[in-house]
NUKOLBA-431045 format. One record per atom (N, C-alpha, C): residue number from 0; residue in three letters; atom name; x, y, z. Coordinates in nm, 4 decimals, m for minus. Example, Ala and Ser with C-alpha at 12.3 -4.5 7.8 and 13.67 -1.06 7.14 Angstrom:
REC   zafi   vexti   panu          u          v          w
REC      0     ala      N     1.3190    m0.5690     0.7800
REC      0     ala     CA     1.2300    m0.4500     0.7800
REC      0     ala      C     1.3200    m0.3300     0.7800
REC      1     ser      N     1.2850    m0.2250     0.7080
REC      1     ser     CA     1.3670    m0.1060     0.7140
REC      1     ser      C     1.2900     0.0030     0.7870
END
This chain:
REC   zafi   vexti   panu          u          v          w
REC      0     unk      N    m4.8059     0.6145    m1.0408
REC      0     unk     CA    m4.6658     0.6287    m1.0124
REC      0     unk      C    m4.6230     0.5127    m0.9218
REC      1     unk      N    m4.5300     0.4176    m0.9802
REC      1     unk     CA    m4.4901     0.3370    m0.8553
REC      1     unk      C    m4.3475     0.4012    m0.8195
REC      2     unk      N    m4.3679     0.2683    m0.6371
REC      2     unk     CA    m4.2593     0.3470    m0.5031
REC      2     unk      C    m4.1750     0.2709    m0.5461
REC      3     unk      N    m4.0763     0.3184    m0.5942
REC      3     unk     CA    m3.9519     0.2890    m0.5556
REC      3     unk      C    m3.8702     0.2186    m0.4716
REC      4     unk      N    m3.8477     0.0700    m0.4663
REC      4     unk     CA    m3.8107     0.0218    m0.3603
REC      4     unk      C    m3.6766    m0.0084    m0.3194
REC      5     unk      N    m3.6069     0.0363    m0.2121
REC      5     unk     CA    m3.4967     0.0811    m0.1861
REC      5     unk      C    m3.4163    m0.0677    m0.1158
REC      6     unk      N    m3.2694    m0.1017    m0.1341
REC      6     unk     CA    m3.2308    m0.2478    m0.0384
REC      6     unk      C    m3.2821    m0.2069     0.1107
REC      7     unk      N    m3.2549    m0.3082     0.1710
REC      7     unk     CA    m3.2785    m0.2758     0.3166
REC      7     unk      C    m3.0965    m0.2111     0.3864
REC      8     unk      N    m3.0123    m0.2424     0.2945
REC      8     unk     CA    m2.8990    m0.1612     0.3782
REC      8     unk      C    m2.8458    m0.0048     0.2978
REC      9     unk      N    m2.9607     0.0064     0.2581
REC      9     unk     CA    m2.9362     0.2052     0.2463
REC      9     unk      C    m3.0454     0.2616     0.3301
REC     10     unk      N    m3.0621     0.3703     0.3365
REC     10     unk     CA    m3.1394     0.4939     0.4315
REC     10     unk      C    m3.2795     0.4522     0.3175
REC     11     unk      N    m3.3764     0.4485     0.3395
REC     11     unk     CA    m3.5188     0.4786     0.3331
REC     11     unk      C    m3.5877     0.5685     0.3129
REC     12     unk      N    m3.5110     0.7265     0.3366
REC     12     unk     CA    m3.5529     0.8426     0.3308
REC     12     unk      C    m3.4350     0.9071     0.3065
REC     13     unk      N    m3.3980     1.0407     0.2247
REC     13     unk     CA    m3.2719     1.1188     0.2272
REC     13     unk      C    m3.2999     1.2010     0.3147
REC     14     unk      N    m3.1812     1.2082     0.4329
REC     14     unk     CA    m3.1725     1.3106     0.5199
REC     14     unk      C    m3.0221     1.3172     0.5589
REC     15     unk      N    m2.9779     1.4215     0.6145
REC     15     unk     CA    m2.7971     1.4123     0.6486
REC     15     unk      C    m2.8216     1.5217     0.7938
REC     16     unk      N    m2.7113     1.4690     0.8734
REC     16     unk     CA    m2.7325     1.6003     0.9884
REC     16     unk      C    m2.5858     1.6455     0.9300
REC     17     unk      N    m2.6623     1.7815     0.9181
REC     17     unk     CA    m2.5628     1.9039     0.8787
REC     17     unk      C    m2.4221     1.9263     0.9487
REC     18     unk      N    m2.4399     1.9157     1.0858
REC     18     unk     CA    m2.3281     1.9780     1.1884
REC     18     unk      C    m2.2241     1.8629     1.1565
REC     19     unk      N    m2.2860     1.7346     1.1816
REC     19     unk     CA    m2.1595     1.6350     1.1891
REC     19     unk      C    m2.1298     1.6045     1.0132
REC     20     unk      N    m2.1935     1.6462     0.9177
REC     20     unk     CA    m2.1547     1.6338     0.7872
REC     20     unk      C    m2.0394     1.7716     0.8060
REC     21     unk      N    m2.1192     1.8602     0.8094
REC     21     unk     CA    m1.9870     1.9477     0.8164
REC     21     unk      C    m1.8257     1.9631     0.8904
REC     22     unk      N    m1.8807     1.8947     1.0513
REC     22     unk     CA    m1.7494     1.8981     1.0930
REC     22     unk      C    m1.6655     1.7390     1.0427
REC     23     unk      N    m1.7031     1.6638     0.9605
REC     23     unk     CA    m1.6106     1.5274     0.9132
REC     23     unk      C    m1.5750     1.6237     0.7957
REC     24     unk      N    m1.5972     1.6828     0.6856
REC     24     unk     CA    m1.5676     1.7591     0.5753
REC     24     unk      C    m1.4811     1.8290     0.6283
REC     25     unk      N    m1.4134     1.9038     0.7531
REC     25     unk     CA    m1.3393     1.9843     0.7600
REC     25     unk      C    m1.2048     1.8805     0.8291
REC     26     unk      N    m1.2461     1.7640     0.8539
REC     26     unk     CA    m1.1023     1.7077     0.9460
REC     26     unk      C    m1.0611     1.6226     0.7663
REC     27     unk      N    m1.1332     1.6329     0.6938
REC     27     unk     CA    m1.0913     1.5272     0.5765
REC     27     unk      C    m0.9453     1.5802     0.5319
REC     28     unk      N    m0.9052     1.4478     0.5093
REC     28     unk     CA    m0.7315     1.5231     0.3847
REC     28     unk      C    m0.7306     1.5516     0.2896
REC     29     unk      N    m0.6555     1.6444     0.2690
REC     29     unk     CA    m0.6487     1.6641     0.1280
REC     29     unk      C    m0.6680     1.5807     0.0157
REC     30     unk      N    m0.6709     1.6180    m0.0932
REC     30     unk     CA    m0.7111     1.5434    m0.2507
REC     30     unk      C    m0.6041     1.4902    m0.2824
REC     31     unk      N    m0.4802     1.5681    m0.2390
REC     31     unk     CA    m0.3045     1.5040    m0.3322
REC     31     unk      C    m0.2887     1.4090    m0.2252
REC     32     unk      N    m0.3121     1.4000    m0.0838
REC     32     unk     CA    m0.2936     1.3192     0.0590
REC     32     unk      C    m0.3566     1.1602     0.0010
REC     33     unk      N    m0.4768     1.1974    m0.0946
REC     33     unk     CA    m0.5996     1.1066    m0.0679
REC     33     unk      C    m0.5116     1.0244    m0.2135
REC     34     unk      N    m0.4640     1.0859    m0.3223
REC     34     unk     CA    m0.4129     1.0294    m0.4439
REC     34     unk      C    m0.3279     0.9599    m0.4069
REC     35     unk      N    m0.2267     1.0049    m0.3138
REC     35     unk     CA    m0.0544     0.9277    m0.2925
REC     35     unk      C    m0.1294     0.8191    m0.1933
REC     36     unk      N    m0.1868     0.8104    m0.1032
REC     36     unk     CA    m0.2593     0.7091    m0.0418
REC     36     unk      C    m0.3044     0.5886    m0.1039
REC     37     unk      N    m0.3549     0.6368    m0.2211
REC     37     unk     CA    m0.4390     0.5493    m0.2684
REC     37     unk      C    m0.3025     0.4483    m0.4046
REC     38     unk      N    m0.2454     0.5277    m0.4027
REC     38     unk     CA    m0.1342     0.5167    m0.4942
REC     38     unk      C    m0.0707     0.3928    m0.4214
REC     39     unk      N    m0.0316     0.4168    m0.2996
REC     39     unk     CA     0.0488     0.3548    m0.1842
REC     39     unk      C    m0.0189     0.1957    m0.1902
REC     40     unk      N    m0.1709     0.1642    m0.1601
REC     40     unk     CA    m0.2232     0.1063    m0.1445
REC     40     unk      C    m0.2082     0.0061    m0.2885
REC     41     unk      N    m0.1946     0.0834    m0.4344
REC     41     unk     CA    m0.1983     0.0194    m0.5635
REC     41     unk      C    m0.0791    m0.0512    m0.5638
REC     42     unk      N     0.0292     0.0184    m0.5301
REC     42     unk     CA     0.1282    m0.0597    m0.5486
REC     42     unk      C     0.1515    m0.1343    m0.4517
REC     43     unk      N     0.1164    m0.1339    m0.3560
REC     43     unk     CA     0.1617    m0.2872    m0.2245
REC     43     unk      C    m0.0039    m0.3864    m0.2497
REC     44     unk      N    m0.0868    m0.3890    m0.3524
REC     44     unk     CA    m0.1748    m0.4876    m0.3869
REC     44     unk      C    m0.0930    m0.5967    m0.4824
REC     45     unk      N     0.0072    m0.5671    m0.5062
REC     45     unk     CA     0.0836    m0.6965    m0.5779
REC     45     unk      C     0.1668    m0.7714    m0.4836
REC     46     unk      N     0.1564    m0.9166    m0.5074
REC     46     unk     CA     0.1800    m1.0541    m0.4388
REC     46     unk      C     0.3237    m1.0289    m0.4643
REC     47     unk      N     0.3954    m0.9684    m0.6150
REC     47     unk     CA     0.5592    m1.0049    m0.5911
REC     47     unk      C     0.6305    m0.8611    m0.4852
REC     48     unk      N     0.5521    m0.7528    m0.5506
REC     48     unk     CA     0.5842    m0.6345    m0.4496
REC     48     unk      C     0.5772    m0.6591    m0.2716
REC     49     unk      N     0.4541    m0.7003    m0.2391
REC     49     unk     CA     0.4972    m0.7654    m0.0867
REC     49     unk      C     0.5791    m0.8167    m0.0432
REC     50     unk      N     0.5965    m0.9147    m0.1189
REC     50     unk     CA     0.6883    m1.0387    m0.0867
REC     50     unk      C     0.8290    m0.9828    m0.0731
REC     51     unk      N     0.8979    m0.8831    m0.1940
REC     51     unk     CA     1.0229    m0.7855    m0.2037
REC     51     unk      C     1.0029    m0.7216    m0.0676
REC     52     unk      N     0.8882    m0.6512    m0.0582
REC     52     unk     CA     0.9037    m0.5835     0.1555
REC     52     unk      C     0.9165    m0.7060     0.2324
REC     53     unk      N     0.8229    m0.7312     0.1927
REC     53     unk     CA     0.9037    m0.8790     0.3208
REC     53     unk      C     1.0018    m0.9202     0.3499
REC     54     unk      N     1.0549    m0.9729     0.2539
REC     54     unk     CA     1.2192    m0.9634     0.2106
REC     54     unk      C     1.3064    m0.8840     0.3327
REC     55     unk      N     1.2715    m0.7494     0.2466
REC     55     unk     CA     1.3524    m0.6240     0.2913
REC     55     unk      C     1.3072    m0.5887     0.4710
REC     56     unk      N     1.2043    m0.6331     0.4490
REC     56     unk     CA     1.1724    m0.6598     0.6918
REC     56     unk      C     1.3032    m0.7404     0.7099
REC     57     unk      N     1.3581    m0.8314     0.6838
REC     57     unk     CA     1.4668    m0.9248     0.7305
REC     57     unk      C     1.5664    m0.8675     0.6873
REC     58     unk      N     1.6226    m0.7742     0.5683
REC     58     unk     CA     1.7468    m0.7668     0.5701
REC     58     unk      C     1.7536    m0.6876     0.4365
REC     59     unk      N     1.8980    m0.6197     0.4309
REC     59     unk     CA     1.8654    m0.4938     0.3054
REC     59     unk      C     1.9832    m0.6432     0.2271
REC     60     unk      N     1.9038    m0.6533     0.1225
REC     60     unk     CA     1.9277    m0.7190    m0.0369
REC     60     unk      C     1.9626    m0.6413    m0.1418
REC     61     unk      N     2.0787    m0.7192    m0.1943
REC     61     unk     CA     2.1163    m0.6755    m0.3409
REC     61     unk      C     1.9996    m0.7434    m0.4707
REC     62     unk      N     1.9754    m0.7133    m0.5365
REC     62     unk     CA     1.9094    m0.7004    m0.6169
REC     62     unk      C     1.9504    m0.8771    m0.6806
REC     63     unk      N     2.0196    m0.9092    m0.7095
REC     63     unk     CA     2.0622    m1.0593    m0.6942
REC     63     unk      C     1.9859    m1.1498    m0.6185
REC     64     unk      N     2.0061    m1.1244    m0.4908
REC     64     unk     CA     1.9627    m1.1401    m0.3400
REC     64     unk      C     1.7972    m1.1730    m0.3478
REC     65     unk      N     1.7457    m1.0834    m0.4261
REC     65     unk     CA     1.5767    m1.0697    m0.4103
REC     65     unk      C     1.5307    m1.1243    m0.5217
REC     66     unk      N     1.6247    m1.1492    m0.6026
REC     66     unk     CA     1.6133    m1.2596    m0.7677
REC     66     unk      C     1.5932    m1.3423    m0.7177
REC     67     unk      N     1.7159    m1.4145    m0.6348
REC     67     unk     CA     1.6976    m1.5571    m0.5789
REC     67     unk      C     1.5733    m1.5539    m0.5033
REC     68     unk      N     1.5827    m1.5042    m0.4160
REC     68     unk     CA     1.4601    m1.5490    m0.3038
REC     68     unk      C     1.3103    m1.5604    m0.3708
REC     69     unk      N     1.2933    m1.4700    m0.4253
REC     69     unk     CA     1.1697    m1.4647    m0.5381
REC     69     unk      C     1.1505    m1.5615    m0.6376
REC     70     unk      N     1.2743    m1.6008    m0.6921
REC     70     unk     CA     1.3167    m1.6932    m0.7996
REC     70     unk      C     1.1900    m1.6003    m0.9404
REC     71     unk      N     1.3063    m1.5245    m0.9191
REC     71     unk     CA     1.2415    m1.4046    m1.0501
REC     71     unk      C     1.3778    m1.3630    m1.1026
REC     72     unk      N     1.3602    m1.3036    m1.2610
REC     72     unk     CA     1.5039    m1.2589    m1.3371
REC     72     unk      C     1.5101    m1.1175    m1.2469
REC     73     unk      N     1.6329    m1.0956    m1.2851
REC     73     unk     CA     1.6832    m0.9481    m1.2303
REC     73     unk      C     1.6345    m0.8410    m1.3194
REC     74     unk      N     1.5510    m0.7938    m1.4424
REC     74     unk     CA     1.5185    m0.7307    m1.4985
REC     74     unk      C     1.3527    m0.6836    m1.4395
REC     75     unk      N     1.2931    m0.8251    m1.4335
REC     75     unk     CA     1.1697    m0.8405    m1.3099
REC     75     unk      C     1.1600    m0.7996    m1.1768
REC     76     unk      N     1.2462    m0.8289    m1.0698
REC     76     unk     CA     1.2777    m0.7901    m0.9813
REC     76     unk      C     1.3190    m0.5693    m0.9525
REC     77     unk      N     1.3959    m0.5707    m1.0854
REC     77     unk     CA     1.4401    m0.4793    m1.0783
REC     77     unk      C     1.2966    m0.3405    m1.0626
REC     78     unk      N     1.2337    m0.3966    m1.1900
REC     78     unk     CA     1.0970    m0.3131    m1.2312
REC     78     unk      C     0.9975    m0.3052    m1.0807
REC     79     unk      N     0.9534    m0.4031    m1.0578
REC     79     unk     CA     0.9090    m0.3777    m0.9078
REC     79     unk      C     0.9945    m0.2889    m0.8338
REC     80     unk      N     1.0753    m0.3068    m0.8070
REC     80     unk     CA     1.2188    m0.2147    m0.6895
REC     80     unk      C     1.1904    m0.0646    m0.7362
REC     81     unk      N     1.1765    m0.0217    m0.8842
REC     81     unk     CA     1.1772     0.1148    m0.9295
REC     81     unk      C     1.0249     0.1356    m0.8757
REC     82     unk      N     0.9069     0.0663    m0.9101
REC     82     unk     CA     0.7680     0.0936    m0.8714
REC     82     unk      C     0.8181     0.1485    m0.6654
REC     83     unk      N     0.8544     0.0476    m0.6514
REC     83     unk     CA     0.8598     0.0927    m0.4519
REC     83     unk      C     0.9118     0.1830    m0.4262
REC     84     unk      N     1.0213     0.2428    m0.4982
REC     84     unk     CA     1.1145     0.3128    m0.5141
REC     84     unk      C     1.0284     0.4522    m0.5293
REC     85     unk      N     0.9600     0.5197    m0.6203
REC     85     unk     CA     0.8809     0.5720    m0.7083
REC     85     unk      C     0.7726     0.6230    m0.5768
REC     86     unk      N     0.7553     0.5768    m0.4811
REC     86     unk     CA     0.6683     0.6197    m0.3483
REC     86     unk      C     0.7390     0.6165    m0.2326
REC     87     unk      N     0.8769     0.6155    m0.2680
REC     87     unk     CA     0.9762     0.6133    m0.1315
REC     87     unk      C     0.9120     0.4912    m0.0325
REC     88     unk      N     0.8980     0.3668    m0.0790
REC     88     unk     CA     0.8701     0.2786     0.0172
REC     88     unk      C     0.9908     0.1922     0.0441
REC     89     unk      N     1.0587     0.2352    m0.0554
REC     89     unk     CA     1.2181     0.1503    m0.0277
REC     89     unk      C     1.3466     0.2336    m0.0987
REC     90     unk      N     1.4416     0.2110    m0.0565
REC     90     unk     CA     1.5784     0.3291    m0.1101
REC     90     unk      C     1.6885     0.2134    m0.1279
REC     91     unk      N     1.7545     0.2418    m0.2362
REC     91     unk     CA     1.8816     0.1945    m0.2285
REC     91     unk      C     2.0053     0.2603    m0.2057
REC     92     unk      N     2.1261     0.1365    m0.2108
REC     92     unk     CA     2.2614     0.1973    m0.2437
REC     92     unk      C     2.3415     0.0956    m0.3216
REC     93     unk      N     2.4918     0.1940    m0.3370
REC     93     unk     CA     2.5895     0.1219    m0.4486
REC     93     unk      C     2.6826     0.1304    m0.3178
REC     94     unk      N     2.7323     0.0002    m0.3617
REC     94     unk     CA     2.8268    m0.0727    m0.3393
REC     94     unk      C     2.9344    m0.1270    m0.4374
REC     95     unk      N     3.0540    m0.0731    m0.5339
REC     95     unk     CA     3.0690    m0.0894    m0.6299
REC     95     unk      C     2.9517    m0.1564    m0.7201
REC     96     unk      N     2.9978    m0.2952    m0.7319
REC     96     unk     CA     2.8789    m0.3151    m0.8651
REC     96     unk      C     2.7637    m0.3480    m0.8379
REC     97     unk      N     2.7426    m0.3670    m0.7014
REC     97     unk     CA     2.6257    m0.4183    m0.6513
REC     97     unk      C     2.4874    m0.2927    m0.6020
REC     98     unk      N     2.4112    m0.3343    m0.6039
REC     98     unk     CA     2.2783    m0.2104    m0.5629
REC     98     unk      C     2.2415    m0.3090    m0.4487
REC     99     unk      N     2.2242    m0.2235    m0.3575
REC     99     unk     CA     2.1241    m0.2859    m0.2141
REC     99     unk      C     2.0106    m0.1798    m0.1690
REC    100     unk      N     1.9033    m0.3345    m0.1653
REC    100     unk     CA     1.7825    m0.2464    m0.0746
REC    100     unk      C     1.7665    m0.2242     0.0096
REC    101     unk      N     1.6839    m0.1212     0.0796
REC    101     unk     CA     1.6767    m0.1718     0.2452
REC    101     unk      C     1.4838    m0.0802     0.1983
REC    102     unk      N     1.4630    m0.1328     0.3376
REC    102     unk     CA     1.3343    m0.0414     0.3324
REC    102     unk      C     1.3309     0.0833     0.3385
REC    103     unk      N     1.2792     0.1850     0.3089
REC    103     unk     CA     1.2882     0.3267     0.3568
REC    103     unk      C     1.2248     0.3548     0.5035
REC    104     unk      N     1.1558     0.2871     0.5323
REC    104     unk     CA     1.1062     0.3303     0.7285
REC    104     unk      C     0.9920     0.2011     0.7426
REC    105     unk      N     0.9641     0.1798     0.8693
REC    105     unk     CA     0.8799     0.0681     0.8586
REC    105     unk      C     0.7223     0.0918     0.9007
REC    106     unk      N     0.7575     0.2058     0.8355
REC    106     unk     CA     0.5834     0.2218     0.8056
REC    106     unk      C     0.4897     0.1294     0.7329
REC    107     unk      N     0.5161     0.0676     0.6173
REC    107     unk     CA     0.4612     0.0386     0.5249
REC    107     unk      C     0.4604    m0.0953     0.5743
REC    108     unk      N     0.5594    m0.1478     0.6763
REC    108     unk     CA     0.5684    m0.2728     0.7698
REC    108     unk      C     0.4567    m0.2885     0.8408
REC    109     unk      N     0.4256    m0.1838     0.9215
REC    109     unk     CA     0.3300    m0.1947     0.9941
REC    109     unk      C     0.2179    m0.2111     0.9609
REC    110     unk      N     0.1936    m0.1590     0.8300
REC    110     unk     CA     0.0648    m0.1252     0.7618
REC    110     unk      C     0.0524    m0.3090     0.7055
REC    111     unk      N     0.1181    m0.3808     0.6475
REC    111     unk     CA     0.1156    m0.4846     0.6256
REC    111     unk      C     0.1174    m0.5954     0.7463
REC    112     unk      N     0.1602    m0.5810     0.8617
REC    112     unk     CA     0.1767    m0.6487     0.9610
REC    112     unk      C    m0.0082    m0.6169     1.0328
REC    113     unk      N    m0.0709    m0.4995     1.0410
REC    113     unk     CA    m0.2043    m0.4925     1.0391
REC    113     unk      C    m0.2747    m0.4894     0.9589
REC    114     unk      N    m0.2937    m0.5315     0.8271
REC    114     unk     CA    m0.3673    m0.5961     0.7594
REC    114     unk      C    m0.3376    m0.7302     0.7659
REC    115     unk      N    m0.2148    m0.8295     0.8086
REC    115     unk     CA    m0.2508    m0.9553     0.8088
REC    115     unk      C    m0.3220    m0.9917     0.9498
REC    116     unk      N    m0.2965    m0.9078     1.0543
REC    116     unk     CA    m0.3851    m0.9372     1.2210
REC    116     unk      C    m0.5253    m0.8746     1.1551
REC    117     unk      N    m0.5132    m0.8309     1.0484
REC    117     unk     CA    m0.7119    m0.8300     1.0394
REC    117     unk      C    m0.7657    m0.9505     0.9674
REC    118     unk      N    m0.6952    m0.9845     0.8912
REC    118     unk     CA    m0.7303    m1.1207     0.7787
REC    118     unk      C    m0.7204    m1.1865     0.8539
REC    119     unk      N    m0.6217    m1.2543     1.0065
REC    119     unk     CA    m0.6867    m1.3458     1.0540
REC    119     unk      C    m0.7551    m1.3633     1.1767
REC    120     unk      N    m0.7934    m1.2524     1.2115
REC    120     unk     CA    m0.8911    m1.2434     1.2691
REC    120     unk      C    m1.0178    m1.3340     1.2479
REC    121     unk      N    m1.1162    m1.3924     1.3399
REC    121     unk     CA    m1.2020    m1.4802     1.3387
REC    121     unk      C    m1.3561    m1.4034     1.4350
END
C-alpha cells in the first residue's frame, strides 16, 4: 500500500476541534445572505459596472451623462444601470425625458474604496 503524500499547506492528519467548529457554524449567515452576497460581488467584478459607481460617487447622471463619460452607446450603458439596479446598488429618477442615477447608499462605495486600500497595499 503506498502513503499518500499530502502538499505541505494542508493538515497532515484529519482532525477538527469540535467546540470552535461548532460555535463558527452557528454565527455563519444564512444561504439566501450568502447568494445575494455573492451576487453583489458578480456584478461589481465588471470594469464598465465600476466605473458607472464611480461615476455615480461624484454625482447622480442622466443616462446620457454616463454614455459620455464611459464613451459607451446608451443601450450599453443602459443594460449595466438595470444589472445595478436589479441589487439595489443604484436607483433612479424621471425628470421629464431624462432618467437620473444616483447611487442607492454608499455602501457599495466603501466596499470598493477598501478593496482598492488592499490592492495597494505593499
Amino acid at each position: 500500500m503506498s502513503k499518500k503524500i499530502l502538499p505541505k499547506d494542508m493538515c497532515q492528519v484529519f482532525c477538527f476541534n469540535k467546540e470552535k467548529v461548532a460555535k463558527i457554524k452557528r454565527t455563519l449567515i444564512p444561504e439566501d445572505e450568502i447568494n445575494t452576497l455573492s451576487e453583489t460581488f458578480k456584478v461589481i467584478s465588471d470594469n464598465t459596472r465600476i466605473k458607472i459607481l464611480l461615476a455615480l460617487k461624484e454625482s447622480e447622471l442622466c443616462v446620457c451623462d454616463i454614455s459620455h463619460v464611459l464613451d459607451l452607446s446608451l443601450s450599453a450603458v443602459s443594460h449595466q444601470l438595470r444589472i445595478l439596479r436589479s441589487l439595489r446598488l443604484v436607483r433612479y429618477r424621471n425628470e421629464g425625458k431624462l432618467v437620473f442615477y444616483s447611487l442607492n447608499d454608499k455602501h457599495i462605495i466603501r466596499l470598493i474604496g477598501d478593496s482598492l486600500r488592499h490592492i495597494k497595499e505593499k
